[in-house]
C-alpha positions, 0 to 999 in steps of 0.5 A, a space after each residue: 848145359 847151354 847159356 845164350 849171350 849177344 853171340 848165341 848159344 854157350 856151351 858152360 862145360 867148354 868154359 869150363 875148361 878155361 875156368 882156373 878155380 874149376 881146373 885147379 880144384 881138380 887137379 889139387 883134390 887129385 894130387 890130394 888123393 894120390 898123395 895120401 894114398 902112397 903115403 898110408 900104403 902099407 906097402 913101401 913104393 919100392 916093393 914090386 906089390 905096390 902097384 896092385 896095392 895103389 888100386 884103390 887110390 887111382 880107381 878114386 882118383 879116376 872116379 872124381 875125373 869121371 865126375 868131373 867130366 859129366 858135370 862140369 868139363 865138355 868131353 870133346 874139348 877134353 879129347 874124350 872122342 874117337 880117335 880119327 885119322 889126324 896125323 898118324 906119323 906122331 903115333 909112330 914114336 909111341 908105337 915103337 916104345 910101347 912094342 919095345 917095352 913089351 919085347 923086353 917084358 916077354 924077353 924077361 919072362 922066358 928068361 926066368 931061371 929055372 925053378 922061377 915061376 910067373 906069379 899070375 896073379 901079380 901079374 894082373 893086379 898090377 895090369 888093373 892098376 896101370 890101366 886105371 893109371 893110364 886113364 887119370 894120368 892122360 885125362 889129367 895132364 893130356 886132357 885137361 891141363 893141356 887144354 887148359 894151357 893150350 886155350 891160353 897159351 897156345 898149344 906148343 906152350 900149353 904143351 910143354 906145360 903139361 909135361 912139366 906138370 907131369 914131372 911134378 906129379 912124380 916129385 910126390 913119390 918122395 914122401 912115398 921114401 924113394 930117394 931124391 936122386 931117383 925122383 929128379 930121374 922120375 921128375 925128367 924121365 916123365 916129362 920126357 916120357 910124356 911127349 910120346 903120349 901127347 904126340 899121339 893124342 893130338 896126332 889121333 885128336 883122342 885121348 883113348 889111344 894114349 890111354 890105352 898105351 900108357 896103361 901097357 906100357 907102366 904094366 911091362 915096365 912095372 912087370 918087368 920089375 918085378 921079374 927082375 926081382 926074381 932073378 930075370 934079365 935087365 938087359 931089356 931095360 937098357 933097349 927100351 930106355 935107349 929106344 924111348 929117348 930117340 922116340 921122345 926126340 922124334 916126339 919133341 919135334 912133333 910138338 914144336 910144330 904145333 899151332 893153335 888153342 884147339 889141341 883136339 880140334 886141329 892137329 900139327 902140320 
């Protein structure tokens, strides 16, 4: 929707994203949603079905983000576009960690003791749910609150912002029962997680990438999990954890080197 002022032409839905009731109001009822949704699960967090279980809970979480962004927030300022050839070094750290994660999910699935089986249907239902978890996390805190941040602040700030608004994303998993000693590792290991994510995002000006890798990523680590429990290796966690904190490093530097309020618009140099 277009108003007119002295100036010309203005776009609401890219003053939107500046609007801290309108952005607040998302990001509460979101966290509203993904907090009842843990808590009510039959299922504890720690049980390997929970992922497919917690479908239906971020399936409406992205639901309200799909609404959010055809009636009150401007796509294109969100990164909803298709992704173009910014800077693609800062997708290097992402790529890396994301074949590395699913190096050690197949490393673990051939490792399988003999008389264990793959239960497919696990397997997908938990690949549903990290898809679905891959869209509202990166729309949320890559999308939205790093705009947001970014707009106000500038990008650099507006950047580690984000990620530590998705560290607190994590700290609801404790009225899911996990321990507090594991959600301070979740709170850190996120926000540090997190940089791979917006690296690649500015680095393409899209958030689609990002979306895409998250998805796979939570699926083979999640996986992973879940074979683990059947008896498989855990060697393949101690790499991929070692390779995505040099990564995130390499992720980190990319971000102290961004500039502007535009995250989707400019990219780093």
């Amino acid at each position: 929707m277009l108003e007119t002022n002295a100036a010309g032409p203005v776009d609401t839905r890219v003053q939107n994203c500046d609007n801290v009731f309108m952005v607040g109001g998302v990001y509460l009822l979101s966290m509203a949603l993904l907090t009842y949704g843990g808590v009510s699960s039959p299922v504890p967090y720690v049980d390997p079905s929970f992922a497919s279980r917690y479908f239906w809970t971020e399936l409406g979480v992205a639901a309200l983000f799909v609404a959010a962004t055809l009636f009150l927030f401007d796509r294109r300022t969100l990164g909803l576009s298709w992704p173009v050839a910014g800077d693609l070094k800062m997708i290097l750290p992402l790529a890396v960690v994301l074949l590395t994660a699913a190096g050690s999910w197949a490393y673990s699935m051939i490792a399988l003791p003999d008389g264990r089986s793959v239960d497919l249907e696990a397997a997908f239902g938990t690949l549903r749910t990290t898809l679905v978890v891959g869209f509202g996390e990166e729309w949320m805190y890559r999308g939205l609150l790093f705009v947001f941040f970014g707009r106000r602040f500038g990008m650099k700030k507006g950047g580690f912002l984000a990620l530590l608004f998705f560290g607190i994303l994590h700290l609801i998993n404790a009225a899911f029962g996990v321990p507090l000693v594991a959600v301070a590792f979740q709170f850190i290991n996120t926000m540090v997680l997190g940089s791979l994510f917006l690296a690649a995002a500015v680095g393409t000006r899209s958030l689609f990438v990002p979306m895409i890798a998250h998805g796979l990523y939570d699926f083979f680590v999640i996986d992973s999990s879940r074979v683990t429990h059947l008896g498989g290796p855990t060697d393949g966690s101690f790499v991929l954890i070692g390779t995505a904190l040099v990564c995130s490093v390499v992720a980190i530097r990319f971000m102290l080197r961004f500039h502007g309020v535009e995250p989707y618009r400019q990219v780093a140099k």
